[in-house]
RODO-2510 file (C-alpha; in nm, 4 decimals, decimal comma):
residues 432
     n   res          X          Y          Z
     1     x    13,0288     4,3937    23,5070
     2     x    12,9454     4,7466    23,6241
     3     x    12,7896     4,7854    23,9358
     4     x    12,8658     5,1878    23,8954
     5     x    12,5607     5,3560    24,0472
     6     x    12,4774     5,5412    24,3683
     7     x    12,4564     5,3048    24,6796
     8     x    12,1378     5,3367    24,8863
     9     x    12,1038     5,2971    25,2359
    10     x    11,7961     5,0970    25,3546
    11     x    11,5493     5,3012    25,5311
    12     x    11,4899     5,2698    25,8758
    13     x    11,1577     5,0392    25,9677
    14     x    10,8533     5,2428    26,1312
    15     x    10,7605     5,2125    26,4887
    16     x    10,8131     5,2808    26,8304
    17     x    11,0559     5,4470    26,9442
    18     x    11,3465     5,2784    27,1147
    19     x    11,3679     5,2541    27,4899
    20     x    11,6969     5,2948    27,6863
    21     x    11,8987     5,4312    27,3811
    22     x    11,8381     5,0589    27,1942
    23     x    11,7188     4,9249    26,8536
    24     x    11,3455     4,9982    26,8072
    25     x    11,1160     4,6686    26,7719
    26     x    11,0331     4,6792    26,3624
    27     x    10,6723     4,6321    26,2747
    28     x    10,5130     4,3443    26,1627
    29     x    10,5321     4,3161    25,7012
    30     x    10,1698     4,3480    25,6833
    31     x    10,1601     4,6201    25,9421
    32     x    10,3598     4,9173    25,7783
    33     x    10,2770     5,0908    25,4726
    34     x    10,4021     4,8542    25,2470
    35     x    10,1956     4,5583    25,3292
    36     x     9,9343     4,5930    25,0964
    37     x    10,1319     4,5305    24,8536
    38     x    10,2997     4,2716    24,9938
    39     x     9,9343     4,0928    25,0415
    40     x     9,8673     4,1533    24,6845
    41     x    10,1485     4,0262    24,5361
    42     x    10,1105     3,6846    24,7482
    43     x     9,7868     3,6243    24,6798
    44     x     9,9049     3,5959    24,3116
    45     x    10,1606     3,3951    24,4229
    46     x     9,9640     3,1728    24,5580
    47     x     9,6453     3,1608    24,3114
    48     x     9,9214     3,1341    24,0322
    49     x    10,0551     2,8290    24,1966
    50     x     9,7598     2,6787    24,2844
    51     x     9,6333     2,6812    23,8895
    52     x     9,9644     2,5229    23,8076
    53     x     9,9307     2,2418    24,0591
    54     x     9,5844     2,2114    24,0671
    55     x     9,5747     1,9944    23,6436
    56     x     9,8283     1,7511    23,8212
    57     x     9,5612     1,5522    23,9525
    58     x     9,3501     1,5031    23,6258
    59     x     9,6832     1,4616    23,4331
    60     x     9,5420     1,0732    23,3523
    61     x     9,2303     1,2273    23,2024
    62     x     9,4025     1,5183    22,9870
    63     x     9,6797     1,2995    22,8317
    64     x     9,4054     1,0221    22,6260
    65     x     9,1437     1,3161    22,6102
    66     x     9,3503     1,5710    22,3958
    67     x     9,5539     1,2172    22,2024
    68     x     9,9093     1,2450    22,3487
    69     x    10,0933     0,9690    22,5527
    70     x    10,1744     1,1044    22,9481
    71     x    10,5674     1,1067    22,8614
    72     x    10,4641     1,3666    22,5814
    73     x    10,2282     1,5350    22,8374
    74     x    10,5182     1,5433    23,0513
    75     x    10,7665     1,6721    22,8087
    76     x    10,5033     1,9327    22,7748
    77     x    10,5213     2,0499    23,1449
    78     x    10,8684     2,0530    23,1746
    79     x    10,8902     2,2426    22,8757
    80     x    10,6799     2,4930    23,0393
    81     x    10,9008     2,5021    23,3082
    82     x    11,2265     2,5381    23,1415
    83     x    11,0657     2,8436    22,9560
    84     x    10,9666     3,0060    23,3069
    85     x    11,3204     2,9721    23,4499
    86     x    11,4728     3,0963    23,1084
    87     x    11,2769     3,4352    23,1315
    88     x    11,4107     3,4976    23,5053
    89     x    11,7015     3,6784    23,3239
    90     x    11,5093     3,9048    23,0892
    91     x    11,2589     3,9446    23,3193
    92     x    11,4631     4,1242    23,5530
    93     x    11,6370     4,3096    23,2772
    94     x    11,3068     4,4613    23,1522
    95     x    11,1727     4,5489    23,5393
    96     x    11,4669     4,7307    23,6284
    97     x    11,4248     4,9442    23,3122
    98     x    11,0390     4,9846    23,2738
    99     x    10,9442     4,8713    23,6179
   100     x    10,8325     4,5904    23,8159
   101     x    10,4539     4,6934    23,8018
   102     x    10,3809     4,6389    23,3896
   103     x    10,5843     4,3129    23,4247
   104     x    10,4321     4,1498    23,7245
   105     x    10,0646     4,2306    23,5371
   106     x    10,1675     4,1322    23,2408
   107     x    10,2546     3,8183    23,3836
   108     x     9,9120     3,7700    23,5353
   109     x     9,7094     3,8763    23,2057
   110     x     9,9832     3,6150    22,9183
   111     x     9,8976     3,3445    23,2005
   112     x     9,5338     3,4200    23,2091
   113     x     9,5305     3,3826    22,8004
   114     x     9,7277     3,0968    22,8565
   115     x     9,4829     2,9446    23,0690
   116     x     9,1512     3,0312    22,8700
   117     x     9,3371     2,8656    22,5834
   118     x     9,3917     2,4946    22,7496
   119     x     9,0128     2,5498    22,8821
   120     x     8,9347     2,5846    22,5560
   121     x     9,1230     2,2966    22,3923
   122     x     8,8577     2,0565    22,3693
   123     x     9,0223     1,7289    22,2132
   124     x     9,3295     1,9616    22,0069
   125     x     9,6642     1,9217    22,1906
   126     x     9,8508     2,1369    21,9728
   127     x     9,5837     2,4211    22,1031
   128     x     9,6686     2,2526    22,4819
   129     x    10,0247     2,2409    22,4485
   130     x    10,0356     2,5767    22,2918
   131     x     9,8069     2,7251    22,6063
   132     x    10,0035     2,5366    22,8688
   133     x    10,3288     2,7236    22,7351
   134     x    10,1598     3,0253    22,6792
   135     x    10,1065     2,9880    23,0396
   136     x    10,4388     2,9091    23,1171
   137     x    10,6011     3,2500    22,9440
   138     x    10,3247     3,4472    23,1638
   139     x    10,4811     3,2869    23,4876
   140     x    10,8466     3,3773    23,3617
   141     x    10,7182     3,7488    23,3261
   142     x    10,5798     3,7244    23,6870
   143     x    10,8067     3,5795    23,9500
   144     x    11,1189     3,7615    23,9427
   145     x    11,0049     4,1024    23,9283
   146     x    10,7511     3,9750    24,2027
   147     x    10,9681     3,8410    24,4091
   148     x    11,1961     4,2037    24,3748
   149     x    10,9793     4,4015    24,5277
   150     x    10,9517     4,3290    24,8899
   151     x    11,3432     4,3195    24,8623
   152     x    11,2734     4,6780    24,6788
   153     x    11,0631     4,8077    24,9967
   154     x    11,1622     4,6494    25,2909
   155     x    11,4702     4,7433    25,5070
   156     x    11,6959     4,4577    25,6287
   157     x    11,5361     4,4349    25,9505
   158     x    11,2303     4,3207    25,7472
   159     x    11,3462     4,1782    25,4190
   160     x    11,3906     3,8216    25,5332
   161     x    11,0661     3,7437    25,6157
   162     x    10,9229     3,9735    25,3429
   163     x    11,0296     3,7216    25,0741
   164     x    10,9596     3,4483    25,2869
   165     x    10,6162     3,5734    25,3058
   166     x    10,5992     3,4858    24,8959
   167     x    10,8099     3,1786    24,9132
   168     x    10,5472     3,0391    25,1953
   169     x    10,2661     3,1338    24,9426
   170     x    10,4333     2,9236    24,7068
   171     x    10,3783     2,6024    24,9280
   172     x    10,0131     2,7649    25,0174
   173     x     9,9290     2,7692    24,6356
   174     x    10,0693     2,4130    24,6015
   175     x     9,8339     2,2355    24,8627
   176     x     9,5261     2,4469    24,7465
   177     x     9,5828     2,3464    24,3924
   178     x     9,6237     1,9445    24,4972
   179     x     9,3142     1,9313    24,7078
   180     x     9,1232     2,2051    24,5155
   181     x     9,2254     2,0242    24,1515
   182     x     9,0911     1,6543    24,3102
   183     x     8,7753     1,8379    24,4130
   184     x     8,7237     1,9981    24,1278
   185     x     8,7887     1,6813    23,8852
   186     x     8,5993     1,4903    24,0943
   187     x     8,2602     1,7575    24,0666
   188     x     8,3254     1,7802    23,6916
   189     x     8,6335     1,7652    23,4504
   190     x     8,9594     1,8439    23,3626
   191     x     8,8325     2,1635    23,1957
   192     x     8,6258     2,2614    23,5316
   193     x     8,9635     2,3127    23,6793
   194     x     9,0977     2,4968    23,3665
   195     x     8,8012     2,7345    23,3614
   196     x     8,7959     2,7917    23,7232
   197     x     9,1851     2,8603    23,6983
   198     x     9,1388     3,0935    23,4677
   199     x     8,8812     3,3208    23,6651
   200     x     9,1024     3,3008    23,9402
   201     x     9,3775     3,4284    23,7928
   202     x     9,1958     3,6913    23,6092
   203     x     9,0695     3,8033    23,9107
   204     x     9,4076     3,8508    24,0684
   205     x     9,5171     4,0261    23,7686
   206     x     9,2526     4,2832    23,8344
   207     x     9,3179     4,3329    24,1958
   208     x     9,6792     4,3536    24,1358
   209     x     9,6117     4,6356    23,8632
   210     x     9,4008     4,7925    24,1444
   211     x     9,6579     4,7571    24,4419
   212     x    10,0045     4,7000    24,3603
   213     x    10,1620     5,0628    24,2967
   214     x    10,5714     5,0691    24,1313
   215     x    10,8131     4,9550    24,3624
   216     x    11,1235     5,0939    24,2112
   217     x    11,2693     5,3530    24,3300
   218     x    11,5042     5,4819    24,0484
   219     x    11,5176     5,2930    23,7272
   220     x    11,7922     5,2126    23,5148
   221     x    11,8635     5,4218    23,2114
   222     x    12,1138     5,1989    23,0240
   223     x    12,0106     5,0728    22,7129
   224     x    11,8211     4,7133    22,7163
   225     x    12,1141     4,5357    22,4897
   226     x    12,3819     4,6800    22,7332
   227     x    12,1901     4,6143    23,0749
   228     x    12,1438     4,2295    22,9482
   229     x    12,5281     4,1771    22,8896
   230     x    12,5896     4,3229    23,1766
   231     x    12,3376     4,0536    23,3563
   232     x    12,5806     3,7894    23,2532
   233     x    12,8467     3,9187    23,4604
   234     x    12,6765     3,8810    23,7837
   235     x    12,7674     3,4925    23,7387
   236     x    13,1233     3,5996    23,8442
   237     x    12,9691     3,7566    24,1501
   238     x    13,0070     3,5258    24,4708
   239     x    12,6905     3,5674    24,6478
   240     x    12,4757     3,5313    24,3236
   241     x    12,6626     3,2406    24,1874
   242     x    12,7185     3,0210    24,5017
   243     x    12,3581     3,1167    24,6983
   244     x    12,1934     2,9905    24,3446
   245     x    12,4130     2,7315    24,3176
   246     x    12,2963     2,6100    24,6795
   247     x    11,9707     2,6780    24,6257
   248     x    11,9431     2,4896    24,3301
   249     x    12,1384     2,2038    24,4326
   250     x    11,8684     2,2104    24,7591
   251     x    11,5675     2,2188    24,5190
   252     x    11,7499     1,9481    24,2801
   253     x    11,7062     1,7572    24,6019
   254     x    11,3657     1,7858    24,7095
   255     x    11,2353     1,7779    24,3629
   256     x    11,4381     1,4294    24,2759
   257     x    11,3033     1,3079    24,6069
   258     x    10,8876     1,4362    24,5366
   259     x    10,9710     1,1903    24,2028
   260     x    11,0900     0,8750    24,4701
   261     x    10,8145     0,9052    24,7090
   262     x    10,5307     0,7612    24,5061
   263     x    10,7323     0,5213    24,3567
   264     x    10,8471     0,3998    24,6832
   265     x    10,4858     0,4495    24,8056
   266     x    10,3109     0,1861    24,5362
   267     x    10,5934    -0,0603    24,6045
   268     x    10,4549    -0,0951    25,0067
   269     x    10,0458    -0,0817    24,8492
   270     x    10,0188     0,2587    25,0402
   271     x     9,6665     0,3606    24,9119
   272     x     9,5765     0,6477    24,6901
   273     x     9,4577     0,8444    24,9780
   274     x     9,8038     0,8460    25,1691
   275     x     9,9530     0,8979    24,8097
   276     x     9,7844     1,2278    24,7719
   277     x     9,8375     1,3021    25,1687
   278     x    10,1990     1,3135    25,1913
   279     x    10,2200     1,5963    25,0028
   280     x    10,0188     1,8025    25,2435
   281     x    10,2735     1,8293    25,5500
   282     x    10,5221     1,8123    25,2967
   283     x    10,4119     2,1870    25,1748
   284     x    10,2891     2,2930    25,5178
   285     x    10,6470     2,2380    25,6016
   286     x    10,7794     2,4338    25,3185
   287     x    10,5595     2,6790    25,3579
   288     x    10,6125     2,7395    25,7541
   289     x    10,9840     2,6872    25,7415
   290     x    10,9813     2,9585    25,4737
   291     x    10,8371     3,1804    25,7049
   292     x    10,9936     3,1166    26,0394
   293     x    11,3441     3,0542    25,8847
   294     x    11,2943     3,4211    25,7250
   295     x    11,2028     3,5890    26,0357
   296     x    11,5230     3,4249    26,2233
   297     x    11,7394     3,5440    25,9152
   298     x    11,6301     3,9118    26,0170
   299     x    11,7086     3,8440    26,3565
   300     x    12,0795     3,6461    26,3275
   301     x    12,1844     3,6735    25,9313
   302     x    12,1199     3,4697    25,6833
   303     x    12,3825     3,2243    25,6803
   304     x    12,2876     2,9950    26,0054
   305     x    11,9712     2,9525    25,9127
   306     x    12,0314     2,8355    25,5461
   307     x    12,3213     2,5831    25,6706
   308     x    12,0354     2,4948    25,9611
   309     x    11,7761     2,3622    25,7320
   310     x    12,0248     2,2142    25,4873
   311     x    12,1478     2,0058    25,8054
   312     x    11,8413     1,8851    25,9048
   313     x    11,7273     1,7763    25,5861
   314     x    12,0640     1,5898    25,5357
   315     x    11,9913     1,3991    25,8607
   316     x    11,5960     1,3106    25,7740
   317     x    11,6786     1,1617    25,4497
   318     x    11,9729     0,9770    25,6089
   319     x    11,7252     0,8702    25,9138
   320     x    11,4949     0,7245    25,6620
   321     x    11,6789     0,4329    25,5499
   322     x    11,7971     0,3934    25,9286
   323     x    11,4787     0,3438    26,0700
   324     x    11,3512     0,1463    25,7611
   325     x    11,1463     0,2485    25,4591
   326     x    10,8103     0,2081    25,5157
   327     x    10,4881     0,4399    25,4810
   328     x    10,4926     0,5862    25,7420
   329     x    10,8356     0,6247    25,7839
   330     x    10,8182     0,8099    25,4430
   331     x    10,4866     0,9887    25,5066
   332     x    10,6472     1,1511    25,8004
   333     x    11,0181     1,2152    25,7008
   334     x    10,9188     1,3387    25,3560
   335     x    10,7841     1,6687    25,5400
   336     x    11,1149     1,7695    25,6738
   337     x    11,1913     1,7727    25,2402
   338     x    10,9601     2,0824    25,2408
   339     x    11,2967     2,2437    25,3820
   340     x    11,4896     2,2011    25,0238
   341     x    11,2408     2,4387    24,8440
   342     x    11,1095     2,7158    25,0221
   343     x    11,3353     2,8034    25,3557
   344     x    11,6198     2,7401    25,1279
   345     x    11,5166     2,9775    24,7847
   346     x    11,4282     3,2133    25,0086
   347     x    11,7077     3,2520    25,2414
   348     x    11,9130     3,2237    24,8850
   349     x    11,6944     3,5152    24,7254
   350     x    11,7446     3,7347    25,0534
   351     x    12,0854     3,6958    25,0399
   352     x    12,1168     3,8287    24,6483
   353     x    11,8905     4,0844    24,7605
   354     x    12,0857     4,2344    25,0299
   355     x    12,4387     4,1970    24,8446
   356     x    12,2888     4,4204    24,5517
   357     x    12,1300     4,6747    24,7453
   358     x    12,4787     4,7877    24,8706
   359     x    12,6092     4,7990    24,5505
   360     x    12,3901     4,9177    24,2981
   361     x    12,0097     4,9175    24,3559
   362     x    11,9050     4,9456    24,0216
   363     x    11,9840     4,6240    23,9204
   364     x    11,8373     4,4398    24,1725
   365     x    11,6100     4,2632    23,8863
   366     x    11,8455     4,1263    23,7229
   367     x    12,0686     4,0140    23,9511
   368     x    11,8109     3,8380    24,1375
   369     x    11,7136     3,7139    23,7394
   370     x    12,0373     3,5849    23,7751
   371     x    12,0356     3,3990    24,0646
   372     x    11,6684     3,2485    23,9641
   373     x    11,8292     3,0962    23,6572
   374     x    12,1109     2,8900    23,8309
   375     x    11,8477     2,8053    24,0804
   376     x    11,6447     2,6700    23,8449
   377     x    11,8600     2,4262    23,7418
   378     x    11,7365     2,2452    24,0520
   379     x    11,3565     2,1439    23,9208
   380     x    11,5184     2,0671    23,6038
   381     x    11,7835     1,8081    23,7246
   382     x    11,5741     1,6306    23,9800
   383     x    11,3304     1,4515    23,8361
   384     x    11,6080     1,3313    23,6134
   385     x    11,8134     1,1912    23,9164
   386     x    11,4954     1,0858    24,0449
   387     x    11,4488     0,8718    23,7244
   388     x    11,7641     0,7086    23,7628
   389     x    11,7353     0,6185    24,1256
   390     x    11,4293     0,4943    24,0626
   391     x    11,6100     0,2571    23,8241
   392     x    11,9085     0,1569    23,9377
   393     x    11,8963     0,2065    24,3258
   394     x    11,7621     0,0016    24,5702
   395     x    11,4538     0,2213    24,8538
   396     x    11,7270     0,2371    25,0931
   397     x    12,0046     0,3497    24,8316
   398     x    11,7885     0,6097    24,7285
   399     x    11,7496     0,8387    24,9763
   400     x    12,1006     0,7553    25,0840
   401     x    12,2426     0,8836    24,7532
   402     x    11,9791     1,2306    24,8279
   403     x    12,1566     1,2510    25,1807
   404     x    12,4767     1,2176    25,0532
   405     x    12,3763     1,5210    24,8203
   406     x    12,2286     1,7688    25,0693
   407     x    12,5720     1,7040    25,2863
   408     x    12,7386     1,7947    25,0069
   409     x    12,5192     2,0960    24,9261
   410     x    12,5911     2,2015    25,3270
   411     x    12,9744     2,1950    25,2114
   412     x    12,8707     2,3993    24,9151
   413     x    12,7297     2,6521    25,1358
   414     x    13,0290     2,6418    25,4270
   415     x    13,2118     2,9426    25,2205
   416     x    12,9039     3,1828    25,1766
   417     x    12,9191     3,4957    25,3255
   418     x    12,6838     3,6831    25,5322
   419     x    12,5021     3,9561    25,3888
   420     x    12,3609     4,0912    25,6899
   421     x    12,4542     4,1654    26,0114
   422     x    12,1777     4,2764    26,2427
   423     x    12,2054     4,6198    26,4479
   424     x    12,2357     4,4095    26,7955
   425     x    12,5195     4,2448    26,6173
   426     x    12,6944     4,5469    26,4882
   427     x    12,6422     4,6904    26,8290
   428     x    12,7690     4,4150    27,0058
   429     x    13,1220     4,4355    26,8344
   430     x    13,1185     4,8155    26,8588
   431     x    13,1242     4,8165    27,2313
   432     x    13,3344     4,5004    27,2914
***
């Protein structure tokens, strides 16, 4: 692959001026000139995810209402999801040609139709199934070119907790669509929450249009056939490959053990109440660690922080069948499993994002395209192994066999290298 191109150097963050000859204190994401769109682009992150989450809990009244069985319901969703994670790749091809504005709206407005069409449904799944992927293609158009441009505008100093900023909205979305979908469902219907999706979303499409401004900063001219063949080749590229593979591997992790928990739940007669209230700290987590474990990455590199996370996550899901499955051994050490999908992603993203900068910034898109892909093997493959534990695997074997995984995703990441070395760092060896 040809990463021929000229090499940009980050700017340097706004603010004060250093004191005593040292590194000036970088301003906050929100606070510099770029934070508006920053802002913008999470609140679609987290409006789109909270639409997306927010039909889980009326799933039982969709699947007889529209005629289909809740395996075929299922099949549905996960087709949806496969198609999002298949357009990461094109997605990125197209933004670094065209731009990531017309893709990230375009995004917005498919999944809006998408939307309006499942509202719409009445008792016809085929005009369900066909709105729910409709919906699906609009959030492949979306992510990856959303999720390039805080890596576009941000400076190292900043970039961590940029994306982390979107990754936390992620978890955000997720609890406002479980809580907001029950509420919802239980003041009307299924197609309350469809209809009140769709505003939402159209709303957000329209203050995007009115915000969000082109990130890019030079696009690339090579033809679309070329630039997409040339994609492919950053699977050969270390960072890309092995920070997806981690990620994914992470995700595979906390996905197959989201599938175990309310299985293992039922089994004790935990109520429906505490069913629905794990997940909360479980995204709070996700979406805090996201955050703090992106700041720290500015501060010290990305590396310790990823490895971090993975650790601890290893030990809580070895802890669990140590101190005994029970509820509230579950309801509590499930939360640390909001460190598999946000802190990790991110940090994984981050690290794409900083590799590609320094060699070619115009293919940023699809690199990180690239990386989304392999990641997204993760959502894909853990509800699978979360079928099969559930079984052929005793409650203690389970999470055993998902501990036993994450250590061997913290092997997996043992040979990463780190894509950025703060200025206090650099400085450091410099006068040593």
């Amino acid at each position: 692959m040809s990463t021929s191109g000229p090499a940009r150097k980050d700017p340097a963050p706004k603010g004060p001026a250093p004191k005593d000859g040292g590194e000036a204190e970088p301003p906050t994401v929100f606070g510099g000139p770029h934070g508006r769109a920053l802002l913008t682009l999470a609140t679609g992150v987290l409006l789109l995810w909270a639409t997306m989450m927010s039909v889980f809990p009326a799933l039982p009244d969709i699947a007889p209402a529209i005629g289909v069985s809740a395996g075929t319901l299922g099949l549905v969703f996960a087709g949806s999801a496969v198609l999002m994670t298949a357009l990461s790749v094109p997605a990125g091809v197209l933004s670094d040609r065209y731009g990531r504005r017309p893709l990230v709206l375009s995004g917005l407005a498919v999944s809006t139709v998408g939307l309006v069409l499942t509202a719409a449904a009445g008792h016809s799944a085929g005009v369900f199934v066909g709105g729910w992927i409709v919906f699906g293609f609009g959030r492949g158009l979306f992510l990856s070119p959303a999720f390039t441009v805080p890596a576009d505008l941000f400076p190292p100093q900043l970039r961590g907790r940029a994306i982390g900023v979107l990754a936390g909205a992620i978890g955000i979305g997720s609890v406002v669509g479980y809580v907001g979908g029950g509420v919802l469902l239980a003041a009307g219907s299924w197609r309350t929450i469809l209809v009140v999706d769709a505003v939402l979303i159209a709303t957000a499409t329209a203050l995007t249009t009115a915000l969000l401004r082109e990130s890019i900063r030079e696009r690339l001219q090579t033809r679309l056939t070329v630039a997409t063949v040339q994609t492919f080749g950053w699977f050969r590229h270390r960072v890309v490959l092995l920070s997806g593979v981690v990620a994914g591997a992470a995700f595979a992790v906390g996905v197959a053990a989201t599938f175990l928990v309310p299985f293992s739940l039922t089994a004790l007669d935990a109520s429906p109440f505490l069913l629905a209230a794990v997940f909360v700290p479980y995204e709070v987590v996700a979406s805090v660690g996201t955050v703090v474990t992106g700041r720290v990455s500015d501060a010290v590199g990305r590396k310790p922080p990823m490895l971090a996370v993975i650790g601890l996550l290893a030990v809580a899901l070895a802890a669990l069948p140590l101190l005994g499955v029970s509820v509230w051994s579950i309801a509590v050490i499930y939360s640390f499993v909001g460190l598999a999908e946000g802190p990790v992603v991110s940090l994984a993203t981050t690290m794409v994002s900083d590799e590609v900068i320094r060699l070619d910034p115009r293919r940023l898109g699809s690199a990180l395209g690239a990386s989304r892909l392999v990641t997204g093997i993760g959502p894909i493959l853990g509800p699978v192994a979360g079928g099969l534990l559930v079984q052929h695997a005793s409650a203690g074997t389970r999470f055993w066999v998902l501990a036993a995984v994450t250590a061997g995703t913290l092997a997996l990441g043992l040979p990463l290298r780190e894509t950025h070395r703060p200025r206090r760092a650099q400085a450091a060896e410099v006068t040593a």
